[in-house]
MILUM-759725 format. One line per 5 residues: for each residue x, y, z of C-alpha. Coordinates in steps of 0.05 Angstrom, whole numbers, plus 5000, padded with zeros to 4 digits. Example, Ala and Ser with C-alpha at 12.3 -4.5 7.8 and 13.67 -1.06 7.14 Angstrom:
BEGIN
5246/4910/5156 | 5273/4979/5143
//
This chain:
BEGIN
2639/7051/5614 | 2571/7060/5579 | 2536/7000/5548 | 2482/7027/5495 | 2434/6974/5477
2413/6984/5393 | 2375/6942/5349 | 2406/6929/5275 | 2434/6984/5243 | 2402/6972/5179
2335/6991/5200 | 2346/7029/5274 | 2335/7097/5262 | 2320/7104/5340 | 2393/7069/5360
2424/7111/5313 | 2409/7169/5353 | 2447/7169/5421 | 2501/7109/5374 | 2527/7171/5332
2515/7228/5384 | 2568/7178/5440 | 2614/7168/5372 | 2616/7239/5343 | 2629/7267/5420
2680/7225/5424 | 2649/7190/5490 | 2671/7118/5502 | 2616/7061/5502 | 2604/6990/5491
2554/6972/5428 | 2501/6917/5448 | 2467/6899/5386 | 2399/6854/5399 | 2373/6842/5340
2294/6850/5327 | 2252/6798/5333 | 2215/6777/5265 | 2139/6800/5276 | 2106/6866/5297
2116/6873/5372 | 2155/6811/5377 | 2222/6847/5404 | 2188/6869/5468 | 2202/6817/5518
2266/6795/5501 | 2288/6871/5502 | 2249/6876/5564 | 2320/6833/5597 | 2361/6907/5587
2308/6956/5572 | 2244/6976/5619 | 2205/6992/5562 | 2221/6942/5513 | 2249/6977/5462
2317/7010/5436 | 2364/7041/5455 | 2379/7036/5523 | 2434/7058/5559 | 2472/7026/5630
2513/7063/5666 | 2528/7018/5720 | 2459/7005/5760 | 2436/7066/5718 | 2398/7049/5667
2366/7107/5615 | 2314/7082/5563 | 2290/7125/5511 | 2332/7169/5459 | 2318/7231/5491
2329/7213/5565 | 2393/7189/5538 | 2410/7259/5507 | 2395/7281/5567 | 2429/7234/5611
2495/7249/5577 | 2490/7331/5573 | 2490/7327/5649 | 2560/7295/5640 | 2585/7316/5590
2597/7382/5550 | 2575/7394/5478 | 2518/7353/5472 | 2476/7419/5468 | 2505/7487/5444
2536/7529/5491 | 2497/7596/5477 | 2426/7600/5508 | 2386/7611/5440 | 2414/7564/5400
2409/7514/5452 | 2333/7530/5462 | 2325/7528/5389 | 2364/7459/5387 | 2322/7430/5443
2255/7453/5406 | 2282/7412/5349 | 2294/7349/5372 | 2222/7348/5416 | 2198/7357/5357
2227/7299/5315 | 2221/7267/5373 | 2149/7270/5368 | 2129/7289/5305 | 2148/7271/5231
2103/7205/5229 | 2086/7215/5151 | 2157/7202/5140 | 2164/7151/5190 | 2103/7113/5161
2118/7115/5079 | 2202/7124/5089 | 2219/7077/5143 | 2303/7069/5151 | 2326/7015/5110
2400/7033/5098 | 2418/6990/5050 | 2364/6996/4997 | 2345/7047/4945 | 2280/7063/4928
2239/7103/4878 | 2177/7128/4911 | 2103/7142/4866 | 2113/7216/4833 | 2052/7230/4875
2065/7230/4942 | 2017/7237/5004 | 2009/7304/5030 | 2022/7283/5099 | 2088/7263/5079
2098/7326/5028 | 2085/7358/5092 | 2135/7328/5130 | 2201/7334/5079 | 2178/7421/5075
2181/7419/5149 | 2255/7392/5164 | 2280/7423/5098 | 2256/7483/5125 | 2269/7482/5198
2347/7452/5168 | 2348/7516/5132 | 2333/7557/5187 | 2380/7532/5232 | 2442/7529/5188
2421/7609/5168 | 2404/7628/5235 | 2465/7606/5274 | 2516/7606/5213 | 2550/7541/5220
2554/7472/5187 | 2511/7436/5227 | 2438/7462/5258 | 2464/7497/5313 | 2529/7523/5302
2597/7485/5278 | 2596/7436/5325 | 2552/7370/5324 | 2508/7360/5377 | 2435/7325/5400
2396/7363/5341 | 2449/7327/5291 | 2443/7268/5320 | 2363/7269/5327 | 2354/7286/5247
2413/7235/5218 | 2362/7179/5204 | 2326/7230/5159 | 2397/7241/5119 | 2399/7163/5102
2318/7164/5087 | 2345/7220/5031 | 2390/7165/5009 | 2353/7113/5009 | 2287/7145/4984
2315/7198/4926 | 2278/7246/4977 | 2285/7324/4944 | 2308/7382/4990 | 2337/7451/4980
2404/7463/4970 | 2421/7478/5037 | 2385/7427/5068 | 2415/7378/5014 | 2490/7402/5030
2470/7396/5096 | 2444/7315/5087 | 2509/7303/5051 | 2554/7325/5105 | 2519/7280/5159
2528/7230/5114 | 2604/7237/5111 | 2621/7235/5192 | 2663/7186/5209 | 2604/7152/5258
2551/7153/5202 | 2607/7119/5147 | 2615/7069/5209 | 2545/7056/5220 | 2523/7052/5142
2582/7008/5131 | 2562/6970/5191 | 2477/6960/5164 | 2508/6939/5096 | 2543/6880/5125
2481/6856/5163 | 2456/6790/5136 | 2391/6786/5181 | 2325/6808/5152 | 2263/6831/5190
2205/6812/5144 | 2162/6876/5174 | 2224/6920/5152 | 2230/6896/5083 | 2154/6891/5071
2145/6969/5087 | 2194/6988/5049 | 2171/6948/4988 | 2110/6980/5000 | 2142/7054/4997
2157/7051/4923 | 2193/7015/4868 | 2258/6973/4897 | 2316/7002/4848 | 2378/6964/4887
2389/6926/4946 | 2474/6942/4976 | 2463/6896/5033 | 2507/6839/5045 | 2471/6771/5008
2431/6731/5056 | 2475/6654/5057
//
């Protein structure tokens, strides 16, 4: 059985990853959730016990262990089907579109950090980095769900390139962020899989607060509601 190592779900958008891409597929695992420590940096040596890096997720499979989201996706395609399309382009064309959330995006990363359970109105003027950012996944969305006809990116079935870009559908929650319509049909139905109702259901309930969280995203904009479980 796989044990995959997360952080909390209210503010993981990295655990989220290979969390929904396991449930969605349908392949059994064990959740370990280590919370973060409070202060910048602060997780890294207690996460260092399961995690070479220091940092979530992490994945054991037996004395195997797999750190980083996208070793993970890869880790798991090798046994088992369906994490990438079947068909050679849209697989190539899935693959280029998780290396490059993987590595890109850090506008959105920087001014939209995930905070599940809050809603926030951001300044009518936004940054142009971060203008930059939302064109570029509405538009790569877009292209995807035109180019290969299906309801998710790369066909009908979920797979990695879901996975990769579901933080960004609870950022549009949280954040009032605008996209097309396809893009915003598209947000909507990552929001309603069964893993992702889990998961948000899941951050909601969280009592625990990291202080570096909820600063940046005071920081983002104008806090409209907080749905999070009261802190006793």
């Amino acid at each position: 059985m796989y044990e995959l190592y997360i952080a909390n779900k209210n503010y993981s958008s990295w655990s989220l990853r290979p969390w929904l891409l396991l449930s969605e597929l349908g392949i059994p695992f064990d959740e370990r959730l280590v919370s973060f420590a409070p202060g910048t940096g602060s997780s890294w040596s207690g996460f260092r016990a399961f995690s070479p890096n220091g940092k979530v997720p992490c994945l054991h499979d037996g004395d195997t262990v797999v750190w980083d989201s996208l070793a993970i996706a890869e880790y798991l395609a090798e046994r088992h089907p369906d994490v990438w399309p079947s068909d050679s382009q849209a697989r190539t064309w899935a693959r280029c579109a998780v290396a490059e959330m993987h590595s890109g995006f850090g506008a959105l990363r920087t001014h939209c950090g995930m905070n599940c359970g809050l809603r926030i109105r951001l300044p009518d003027s936004l940054p142009q980095a971060l203008r930059a950012d939302i064109a570029r996944i509405d538009e790569l969305w877009s292209e995807g769900l035109a180019r290969f006809g299906g309801r998710f990116m790369a066909g009908n079935a979920f797979g990695a390139v879901d996975a990769f870009f579901a933080p960004v559908a609870f950022r549009i929650q949280t954040y009032g962020l605008t996209f097309g319509a396809a893009a915003g049909a598209y947000a909507q139905r990552l929001r309603e899989l069964p893993g992702m109702r889990r998961w948000y259901a899941d951050a909601l309930l969280e009592t625990w607060r990291d202080p570096d969280h909820e600063e940046e995203a005071m920081q983002s904009g104008i806090l409209l509601e907080d749905l999070r479980t009261t802190v006793s």
